[in-house]
Structure formats: structure tokens, C-alpha cells
BAVEXDO-21567 format. One record per residue (C-alpha): x, y, z. Coordinates in steps of 0.001 Angstrom, whole numbers, padded with zeros to 6 digits, always signed. Example, Ala and Ser with C-alpha at 12.3 -4.5 7.8 and 13.67 -1.06 7.14 Angstrom:
<nodes>
+012300-004500+007800/+013670-001060+007140/
</nodes>
This chain:
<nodes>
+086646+034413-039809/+085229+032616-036995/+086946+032973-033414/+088026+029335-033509/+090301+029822-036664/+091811+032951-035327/+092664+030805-032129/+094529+028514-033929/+096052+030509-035587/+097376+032379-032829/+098338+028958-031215/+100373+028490-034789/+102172+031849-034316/+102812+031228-030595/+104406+028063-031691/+106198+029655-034090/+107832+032286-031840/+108589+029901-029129/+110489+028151-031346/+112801+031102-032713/+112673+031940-029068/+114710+028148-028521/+116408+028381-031374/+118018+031922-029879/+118524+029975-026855/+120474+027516-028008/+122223+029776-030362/+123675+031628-027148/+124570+029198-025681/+126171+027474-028015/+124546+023958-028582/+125416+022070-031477/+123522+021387-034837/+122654+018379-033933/+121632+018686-030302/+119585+021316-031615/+118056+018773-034063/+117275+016745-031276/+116007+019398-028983/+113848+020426-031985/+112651+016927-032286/+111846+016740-028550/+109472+019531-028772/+107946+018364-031833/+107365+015391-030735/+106265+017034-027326/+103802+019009-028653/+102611+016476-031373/+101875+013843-027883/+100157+017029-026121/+098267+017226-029496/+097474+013911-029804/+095985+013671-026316/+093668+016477-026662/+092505+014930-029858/+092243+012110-028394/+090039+013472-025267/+087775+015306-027964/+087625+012038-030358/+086302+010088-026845/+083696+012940-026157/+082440+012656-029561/+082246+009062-029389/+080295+009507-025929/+078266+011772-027280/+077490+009845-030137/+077063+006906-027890/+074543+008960-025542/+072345+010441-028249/+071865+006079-029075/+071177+005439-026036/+068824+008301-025207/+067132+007988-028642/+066634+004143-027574/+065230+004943-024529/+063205+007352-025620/+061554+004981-027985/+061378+002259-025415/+059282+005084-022945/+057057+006636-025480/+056355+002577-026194/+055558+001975-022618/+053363+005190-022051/+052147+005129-025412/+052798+008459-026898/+053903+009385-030091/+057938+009277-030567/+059687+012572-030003/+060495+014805-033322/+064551+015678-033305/+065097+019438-034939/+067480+019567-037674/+070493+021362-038292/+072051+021119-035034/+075267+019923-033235/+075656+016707-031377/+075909+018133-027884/+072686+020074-028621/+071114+017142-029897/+072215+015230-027322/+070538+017197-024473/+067577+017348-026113/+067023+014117-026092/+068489+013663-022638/+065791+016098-021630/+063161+014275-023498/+064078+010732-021717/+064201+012364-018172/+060744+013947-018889/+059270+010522-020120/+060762+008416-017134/+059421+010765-014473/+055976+010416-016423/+056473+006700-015855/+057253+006773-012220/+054216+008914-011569/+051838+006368-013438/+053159+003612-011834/+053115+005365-008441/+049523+006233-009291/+048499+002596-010169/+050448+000869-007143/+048040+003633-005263/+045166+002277-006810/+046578-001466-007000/+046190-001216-002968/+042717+000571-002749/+041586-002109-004929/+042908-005065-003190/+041086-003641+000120/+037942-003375-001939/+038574-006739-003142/+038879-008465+000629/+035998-006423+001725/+033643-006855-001378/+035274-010393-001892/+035219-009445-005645/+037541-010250-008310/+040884-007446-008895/+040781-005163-011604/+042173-005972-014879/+045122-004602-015337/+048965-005816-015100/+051164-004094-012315/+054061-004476-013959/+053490-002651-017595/+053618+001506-017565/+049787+002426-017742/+047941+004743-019883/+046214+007587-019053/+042704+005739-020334/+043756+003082-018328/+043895+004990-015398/+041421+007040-015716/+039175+003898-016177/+040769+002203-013054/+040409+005135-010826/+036550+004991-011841/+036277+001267-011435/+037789+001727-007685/+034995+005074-007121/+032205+002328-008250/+034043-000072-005982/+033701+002560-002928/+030257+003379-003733/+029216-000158-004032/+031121-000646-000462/+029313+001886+001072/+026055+000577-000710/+026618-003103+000831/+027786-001236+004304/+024558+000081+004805/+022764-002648+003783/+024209-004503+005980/+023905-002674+009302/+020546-002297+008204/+020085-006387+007997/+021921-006636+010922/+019809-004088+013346/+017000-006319+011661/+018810-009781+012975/+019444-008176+016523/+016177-007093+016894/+014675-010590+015632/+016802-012259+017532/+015996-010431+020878/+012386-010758+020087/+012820-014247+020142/+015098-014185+022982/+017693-016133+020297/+021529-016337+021075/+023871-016182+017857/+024926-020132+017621/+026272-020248+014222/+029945-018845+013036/+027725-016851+010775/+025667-015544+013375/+028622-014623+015562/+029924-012761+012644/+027189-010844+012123/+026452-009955+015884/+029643-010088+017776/+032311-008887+015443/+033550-005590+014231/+031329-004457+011479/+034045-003058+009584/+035762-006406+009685/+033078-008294+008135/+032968-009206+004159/+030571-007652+002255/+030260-010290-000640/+027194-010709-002256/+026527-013944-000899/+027033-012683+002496/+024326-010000+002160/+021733-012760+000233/+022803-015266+003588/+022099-011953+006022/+018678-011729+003674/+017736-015259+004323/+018867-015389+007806/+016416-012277+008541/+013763-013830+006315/+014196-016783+008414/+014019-014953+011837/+011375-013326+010414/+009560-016367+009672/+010218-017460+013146/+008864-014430+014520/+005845-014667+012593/+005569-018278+013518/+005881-017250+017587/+003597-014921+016757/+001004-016938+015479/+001157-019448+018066/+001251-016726+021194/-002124-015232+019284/-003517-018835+018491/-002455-019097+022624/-003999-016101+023212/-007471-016201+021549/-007486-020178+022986/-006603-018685+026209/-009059-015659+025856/-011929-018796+024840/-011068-020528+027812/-011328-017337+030017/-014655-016188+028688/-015825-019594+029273/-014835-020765+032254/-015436-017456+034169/-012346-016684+034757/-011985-013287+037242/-010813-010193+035798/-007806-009646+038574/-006797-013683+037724/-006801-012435+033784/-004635-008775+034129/-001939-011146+035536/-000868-012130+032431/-000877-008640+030721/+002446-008531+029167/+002151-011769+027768/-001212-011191+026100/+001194-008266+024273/+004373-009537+023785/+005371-012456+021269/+008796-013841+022989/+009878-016849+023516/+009071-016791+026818/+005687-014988+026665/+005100-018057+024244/+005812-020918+026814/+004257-019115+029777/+001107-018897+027174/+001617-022776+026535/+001158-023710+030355/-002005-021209+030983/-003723-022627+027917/-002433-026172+029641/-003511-025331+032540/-006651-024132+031279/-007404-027449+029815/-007044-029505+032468/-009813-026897+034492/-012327-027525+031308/-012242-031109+031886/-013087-030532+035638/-015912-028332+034048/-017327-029652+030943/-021062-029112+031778/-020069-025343+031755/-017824-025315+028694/-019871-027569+026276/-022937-024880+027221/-020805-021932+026564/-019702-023882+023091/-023194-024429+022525/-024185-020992+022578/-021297-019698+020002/-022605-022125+017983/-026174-021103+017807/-024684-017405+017351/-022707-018766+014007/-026025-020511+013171/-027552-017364+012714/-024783-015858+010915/-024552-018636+008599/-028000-019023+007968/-027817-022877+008364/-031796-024550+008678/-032934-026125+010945/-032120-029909+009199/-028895-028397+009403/-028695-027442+012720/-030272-030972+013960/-027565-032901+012058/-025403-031629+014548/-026475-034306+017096/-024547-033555+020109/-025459-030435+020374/-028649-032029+021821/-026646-034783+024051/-026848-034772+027541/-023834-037290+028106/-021299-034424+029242/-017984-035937+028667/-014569-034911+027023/-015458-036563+023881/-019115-034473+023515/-016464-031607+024380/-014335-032221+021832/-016743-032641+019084/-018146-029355+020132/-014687-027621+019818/-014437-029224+015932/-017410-028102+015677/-017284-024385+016395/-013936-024431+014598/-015247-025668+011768/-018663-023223+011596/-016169-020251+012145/-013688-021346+009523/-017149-021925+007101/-018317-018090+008081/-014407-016645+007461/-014406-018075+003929/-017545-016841+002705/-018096-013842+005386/-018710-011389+002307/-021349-012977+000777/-023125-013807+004125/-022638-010327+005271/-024370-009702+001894/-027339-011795+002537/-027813-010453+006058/-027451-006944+004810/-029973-007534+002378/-032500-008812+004901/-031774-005410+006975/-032588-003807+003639/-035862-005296+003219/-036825-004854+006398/-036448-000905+005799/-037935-000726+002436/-040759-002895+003623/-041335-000656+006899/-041078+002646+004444/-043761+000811+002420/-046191+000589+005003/-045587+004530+006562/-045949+005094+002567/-049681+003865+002820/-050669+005513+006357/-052699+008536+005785/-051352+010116+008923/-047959+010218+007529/-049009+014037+006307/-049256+014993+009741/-045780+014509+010618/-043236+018219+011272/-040119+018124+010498/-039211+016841+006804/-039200+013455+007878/-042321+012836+005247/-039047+013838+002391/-036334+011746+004093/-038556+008425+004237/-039299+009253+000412/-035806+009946-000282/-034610+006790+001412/-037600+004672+000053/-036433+005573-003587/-033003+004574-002575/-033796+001016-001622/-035973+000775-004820/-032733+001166-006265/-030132-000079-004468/-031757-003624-003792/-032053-004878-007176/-027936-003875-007543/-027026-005846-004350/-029581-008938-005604/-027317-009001-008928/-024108-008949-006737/-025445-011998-004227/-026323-013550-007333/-022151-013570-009059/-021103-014662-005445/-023629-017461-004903/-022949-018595-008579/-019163-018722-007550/-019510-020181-004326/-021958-022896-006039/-019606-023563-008726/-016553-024107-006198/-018255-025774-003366/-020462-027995-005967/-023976-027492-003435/-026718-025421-003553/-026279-022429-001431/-029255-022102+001321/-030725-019453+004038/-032770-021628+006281/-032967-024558+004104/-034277-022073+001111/-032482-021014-001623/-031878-017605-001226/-032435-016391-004870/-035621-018318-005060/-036341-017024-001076/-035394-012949-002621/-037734-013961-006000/-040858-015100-003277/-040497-011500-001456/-040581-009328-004674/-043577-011746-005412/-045650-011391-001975/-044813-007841-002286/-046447-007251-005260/-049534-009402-004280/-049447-007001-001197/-049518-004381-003375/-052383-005358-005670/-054111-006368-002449/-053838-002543-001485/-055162-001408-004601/-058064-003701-004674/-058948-002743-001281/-058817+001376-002038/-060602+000899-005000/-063349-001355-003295/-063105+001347-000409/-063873+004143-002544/-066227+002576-004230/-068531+001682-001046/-067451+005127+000109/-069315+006525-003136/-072232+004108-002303/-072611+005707+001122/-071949+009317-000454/-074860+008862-003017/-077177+007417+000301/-076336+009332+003006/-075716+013109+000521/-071854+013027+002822/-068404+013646+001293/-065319+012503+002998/-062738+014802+003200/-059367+013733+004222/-058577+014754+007735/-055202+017832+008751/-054550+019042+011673/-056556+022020+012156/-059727+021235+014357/-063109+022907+013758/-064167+025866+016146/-066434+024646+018507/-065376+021354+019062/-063170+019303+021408/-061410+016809+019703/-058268+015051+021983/-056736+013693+018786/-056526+016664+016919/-058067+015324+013549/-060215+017788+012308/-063470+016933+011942/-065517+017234+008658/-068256+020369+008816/-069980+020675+005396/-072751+023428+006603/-070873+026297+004872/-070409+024866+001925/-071618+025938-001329/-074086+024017-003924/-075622+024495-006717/-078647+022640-007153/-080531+022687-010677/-080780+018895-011102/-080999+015295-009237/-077600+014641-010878/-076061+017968-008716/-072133+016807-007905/-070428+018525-004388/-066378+018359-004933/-064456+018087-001854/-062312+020789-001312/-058944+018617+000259/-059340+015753-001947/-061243+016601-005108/-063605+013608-004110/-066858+013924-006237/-070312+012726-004754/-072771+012301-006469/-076256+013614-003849/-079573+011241-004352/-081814+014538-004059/-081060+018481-005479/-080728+020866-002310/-081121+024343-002306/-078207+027065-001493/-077471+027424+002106/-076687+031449+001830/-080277+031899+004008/-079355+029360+006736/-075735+030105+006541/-075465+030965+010546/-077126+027509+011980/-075382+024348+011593/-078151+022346+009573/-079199+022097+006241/-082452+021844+005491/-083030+019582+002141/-085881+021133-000251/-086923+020510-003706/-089980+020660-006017/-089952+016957-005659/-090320+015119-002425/-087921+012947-001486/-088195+008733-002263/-090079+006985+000623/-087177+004896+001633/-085016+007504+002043/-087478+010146+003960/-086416+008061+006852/-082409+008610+006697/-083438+011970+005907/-085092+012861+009167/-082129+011286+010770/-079592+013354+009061/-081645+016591+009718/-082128+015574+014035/-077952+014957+013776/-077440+017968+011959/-079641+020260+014738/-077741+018464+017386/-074025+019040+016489/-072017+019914+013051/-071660+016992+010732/-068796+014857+011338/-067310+012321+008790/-068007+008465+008601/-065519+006486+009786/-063890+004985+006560/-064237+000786+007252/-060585-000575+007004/-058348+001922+007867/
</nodes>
């Protein structure tokens, strides 16, 4: 039996005992049936109200109960709704005030889960709205008033880190533009006139808004300072090379010039209008010296003459470069004129600079063709004999290579200019094609010459029984020769004589003469310095007298070697 049961029914026995107790009561003292009836009736009735009541107490907690667990259970489903979780699984089997608080306990959970996520997005409602006014960008998505989710959050909170990083992006972008615009705008001495400008220069950088069309305007305002800049720049060089013209040419002193140091450095706007009244003033003394000027013209335009290679029909079609008539009108022409040859020599610099380096290269290879040919090259210490060689070879090479580039440039420059190009009236190809041809004629020339050289050489050999040997440097005993070519002695040399076709080879040069008359070994007359000619067949009557010549020469001194006619 539970305790409940055995509680009521002690209440029933207490009951029951008070009322024998009454009934005892009124039996001692006496009180009528039907008082007693009554009296009876009174505590029933007593007792049934006090019962009555409690019920009644207990019926209303039921009902409240009942009333609670609706109201929770709505709630609950009304929460789990809002944060969007799935609804909350009531256990079986037990009593209403159990359930009750379960479900009480569930509700309280959920609504301090909504607090926090609206606390959390009112947080992040703010930082955005700051983001917003700083980045001027549109707010984030998402409605204040509805109970986020945790996605939701979670995607907001990364939408306001982008936000942060992007203001921090833009921020230093923008004190970068702006230490650009300040520096710009000191350069060119520029006060901030525009709202804009003020913005960007006066104001708090925190304050100002870091939209994207503010950063492209603080783009175009520094491209257009920058433009400005380059602009005063420009003009204070264009000042400054006019000014540095003017100097040169009127003879302007050095202490006059150094005055205006800083602004031959600087590009402000004020270096650029004290630049405007020197080159002014400047002007006004070439007009008081235009004999001087128009000379000093003159001779930078013979100078870009040269460099441009211009003939001399060319040159003389410049007619007042020959006038005498000094006036500002001769003056000016000469100052278009100069302009204009300078301008001509900037555009096609490369290929001129081509031509003229060619030139210098023909010059060398022709001057290493000529020490090529002189026999005294051997003499020479030092390995200098290897590095003309070596350099020679080079040219060889290298010319024909810089011919074929000269050649794509001219084309180009004839096919965009629509004119021949010309070097001193000539076309430079045809000029290049003429040099390889004289050259070669040259060259033939040379060879015709040697061979014709030899040949007489041989002639002489065969008349006068001589053999020219090429010259060194080492000098024969016995003589005394300033120049220190060695001199040819062909007394102790060696022959074999058996017929009148006998051959003598030079030692140095392998040179083979052929001697008019057989002559015996010189091993008996090896000491003197003659040789005596002998045979077992006198010599031809013409030539007994060169014969006695050659012997009274050779008892005079040693032999020395014909001069070779030419070299």
C-alpha cells in the first residue's frame, strides 16, 4: 500500500474518532437528538466545505499545470521555429508536474539561446553599419528582427572579417595615394582648392570614406598631379636645355650660370617661371647678338651634317646657312633648322650609328689589311702579329653581319619614309657593294704585282747567280747595319754543282734560283768572303762582264741582297 492510501486512511479514522469523541461530548452534556443532528450536520458539512476547497485548490493546480505544459510546449515550438532546431522529444510515462518542468526547462534554455543570437547579431549589426559608412558599401543581408542561425552567423561574422580586411586594404591604399598627392602637390607648390582635395589633405584620415570611387578619384587625382608634374617637368628641362643652348652660345660666364643652380635641379612651380624669364631674358640678348648666335647655330648644324651623312646638294639646299643678311628671321630659320636635323638624327639614331660604326669598321679592317701585306710585320715583339690576326678575322666576320642588319633598317626606313636612303648623296648599300669591289681589285692588284715581282726577281736570280732571302732581325758579324735588317751573306753556303741546270734553295724562304753557270763547292775557300765561279766550260761572253763585277764586289765586302723594286 502506498503512503498516500495509508494517509487517508488515517485521516478516515481520525475523523471517525473525533466524531465518537463529539458524540461523548454531547452525550455528557446532555444535548438533544436533534441538536446533535444538527451539530453532526455542521461538521459534516464543515469538513465536506474544508474538503471541497482543497479539491478545489488541487483541481486549479492541475488545470495550471495543464495550462503551463500548453503554453511551454507552444513556446517551445515557436523557439525551436525561430532558431531552427529540431522540436524537443517529451519522455513518456511521467506526471504532469514532471512534465511540466521539463518543458519549462527546455523553453528557458531556448529563449536564452535566442537572446544570445540576437545580442550577437545587434553586435555585428553595428560593426557592419560602421563598415558600411566607412566603405560606403551596401549592409549585409540579413533581417534584425528574425532569431538568426548559427550558419547565418557564422557567415555574417565572416562577411564583417572580409569587411575589416578590405577596410584596412583601402586604409592603406589610401594614405599611400595620399602621401603621393602631398608630395605632388608640394612639388608643384599646389594648394588643395577642391572639397575633394581638402578632404584628402586637411581632414582626419580616419574620417574620410573609403568607397571605391573615392580611391579610383584619389587614383586619378594623383595620375593627374602626376601628369602635371611630368608636364612641369618637361617644360623646366625643355627651359633648361633652351637655357643651357642659349648659355653655350652666347658665352655666358660660368659664375652668371651657377646662379641658377637649384633651378637647373628642381621642377617647381617656381623653378619653372624663374626658368621662363632667363630663357626670356635670354632671348631678348640673342637678338642684340645674332651675328654670334646664327654662327654658333651654324656650327651644330655642320656637326649633325656629319652625323647624318647629308651630301653636299643637301647641305647647299639649306640656303641660309650661306646668307650674310644677319637678322631675326635668318635666326629663326636656323633654330627650325637645327631642330629639325636633331629631331631627323633622334628618329633614326640607330641606324646612323650603324652606318658610322661601319665606316670605323672598315677603316680597321682596311688598316689590318695593309700591316697584313708589310713584310716587316714579323719583326714586331710582343704578340701583337696574333692580336691584329685575331682581330682581322673578326672583322672578316663581323662586317658582312652588320651589312645584313643596315640592310633590314634601310629597307624599313625606305619603306616608311618612301626615299632612298643616302650617305653623301650615295646610296649606302651600293657605296658598301663599291668598297668590297675596290677591295678586291686591290687585292688582285697585290697579287699581280708579287707574282710579276717574283717573277723579275727570278729573272735577276738566273742573271746575276743571287737569291733573296727574306730579311729577320739578326745582323751578320762584321757589319754595321743602323736598321737592323740583316743582310744577305751567301759565301757559306753549300752547292752542288754537276750541271748548268744546278738549283740553290734559300734557306728562310724556300726561294729556288735557278744559276746561269755550275759552280764548284766552296769547302776550299770557305774562310774568304768570295766565291770564285769555275767550270769545264767558260762562261757566255755577255755575261763574263757581270761576272768580273760580281767577283771585285764579292773581294770587297760580303754579298748583300738586291733591293726588291716596289716594296
Amino acid at each position: 500500500m502506498r503512503k498516500s492510501e495509508v494517509l487517508a486512511a488515517e485521516a478516515v479514522s481520525c475523523l471517525n474518532k473525533a466524531m465518537c469523541h463529539l458524540k461523548e461530548i454531547w452525550e455528557e452534556i446532555g444535548i438533544p437528538e436533534d441538536q446533535r443532528l444538527q451539530r453532526t450536520n455542521v461538521v459534516k458539512n464543515h469538513i465536506k466545505s474544508l474538503l471541497e476547497m482543497m479539491i478545489k485548490e488541487e483541481e486549479s493546480l492541475r488545470k495550471r499545470l495543464i495550462s503551463s505544459i500548453q503554453t511551454c510546449r507552444t513556446e517551445m515550438e515557436k523557439l525551436c521555429l525561430e532558431l531552427q532546431l529540431a522540436m524537443f522529444e517529451e519522455e513518456e510515462g511521467i506526471s504532469m508536474l514532471q512534465q511540466e518542468k521539463n518543458i519549462r526547462t527546455q523553453v528557458e534554455a531556448l529563449a536564452k539561446e535566442k537572446t544570445r543570437r540576437m545580442q550577437q547579431l545587434k553586435a555585428l549589426l553595428e560593426q557592419d553599419q560602421d563598415l558600411c559608412d566607412i566603405l560606403c558599401s551596401m549592409p549585409y543581408g540579413i533581417t534584425p528582427d528574425s532569431v538568426p542561425s548559427l550558419e547565418q552567423l557564422e557567415d555574417f561574422g565572416q562577411h564583417i572579417t572580409n569587411q575589416k580586411v578590405e577596410k584596412a586594404k583601402r586604409h592603406a591604399e589610401f594614405m599611400d595615394l595620399k602621401k603621393q598627392i602631398t608630395l605632388c602637390m608640394e612639388e608643384l607648390d599646389h594648394i588643395p582648392e577642391t572639397s575633394f582635395e581638402k578632404d584628402v589633405v586637411c581632414e582626419d584620415e580616419n574620417s574620410f570614406c573609403l568607397s571605391r570611387d573615392n580611391i579610383t578619384a584619389l587614383k586619378l587625382l594623383v595620375c593627374q598631379l602626376e601628369e602635371r608634374k611630368a608636364e612641369n617637368e618637361a617644360a623646366c628641362e625643355t627651359h633648361r636645355e633652351k637655357i643651357q643652348q642659349l648659355w653655350d652660345r652666347l658665352q655666358i660666364p660660368q659664375e652668371e650660370r651657377e646662379t641658377f643652380n637649384e633651378h637647373m635641379v628642381s621642377s617647381k612651380r617656381r623653378n619653372l617661371e624663374v626658368l621662363k624669364g632667363e630663357v626670356q631674358r635670354l632671348e631678348e640678348l640673342k637678338l642684340l647678338n645674332i651675328r654670334n648666335v646664327t654662327d654658333a647655330i651654324r656650327s651644330e648644324i655642320a656637326v649633325f651634317w656629319e652625323k647624318c651623312f647629308l651630301s653636299t646638294d643637301q647641305r647647299q639646299a639649306f640656303v641660309p646657312y650661306f646668307s650674310e643678311d644677319f637678322t631675326e628671321e635668318l635666326l629663326s630659320l636656323h633654330d627650325a633648322e637645327i631642330l629639325r636635323l636633331k629631331q631627323h638624327y633622334e628618329d633614326h639614331k640607330e641606324l646612323f650609328e650603324g652606318v658610322h660604326q661601319w665606316e670605323e669598321s672598315w677603316r680597321l679592317f682596311q688598316e689590318l689589311e695593309k700591316k697584313a701585306t708589310d713584310p716587316t710585320r714579323f719583326t714586331n715583339r710582343g704578340g701583337n702579329l696574333l692580336k691584329e690576326e685575331k682581330q682581322r678575322s673578326e672583322l672578316h666576320k663581323s662586317l658582312p653581319k652588320l651589312e645584313k642588319k643596315l640592310k633590314a633598317q634601310i629597307d624599313t626606313w625606305e619603306s616608311e619614309e618612301g626615299r632612298q636612303f643616302l650617305v653623301n648623296g650615295q646610296k649606302f648599300l651600293q657605296y658598301v657593294e663599291e668598297q668590297w669591289e675596290l677591295h678586291r681589285i686591290e687585292k688582285e692588284k697585290e697579287k699581280l704585282e708579287r707574282q710579276l715581282k717574283k717573277s723579275k726577281q727570278t729573272e735577276e736570280d738566273m742573271l746575276y747567280g743571287t737569291a733573296v732571302r727574306t730579311p729577320t732581325k739578326r745582323r751578320f758579324l762584321g757589319t754595321n747595319t743602323p736598321n737592323k735588317t740583316r743582310r744577305m751573306f751567301n759565301a757559306t753556303s753549300s752547292i752542288s754543282s754537276g750541271t748548268s741546270n744546278s738549283t740553290m734553295r734559300s734557306v728562310y724562304g724556300g726561294t729556288v734560283c735557278r744559276s746561269p753557270v755550275p759552280r764548284p763547292p766552296l769547302s776550299a775557300n770557305k774562310g774568304s768572303g768570295t766565291r770564285t765561279p769555275g767550270s769545264s766550260k767558260p762562261p757566255h761572253p755577255q755575261l763574263r762582264g757581270f761576272n768580273k763585277e760580281n767577283e771585285a764586289h764579292f773581294k770587297g765586302s760580303p754579298m748583300r741582297a738586291r733591293p726588291v723594286q716596289g716594296l
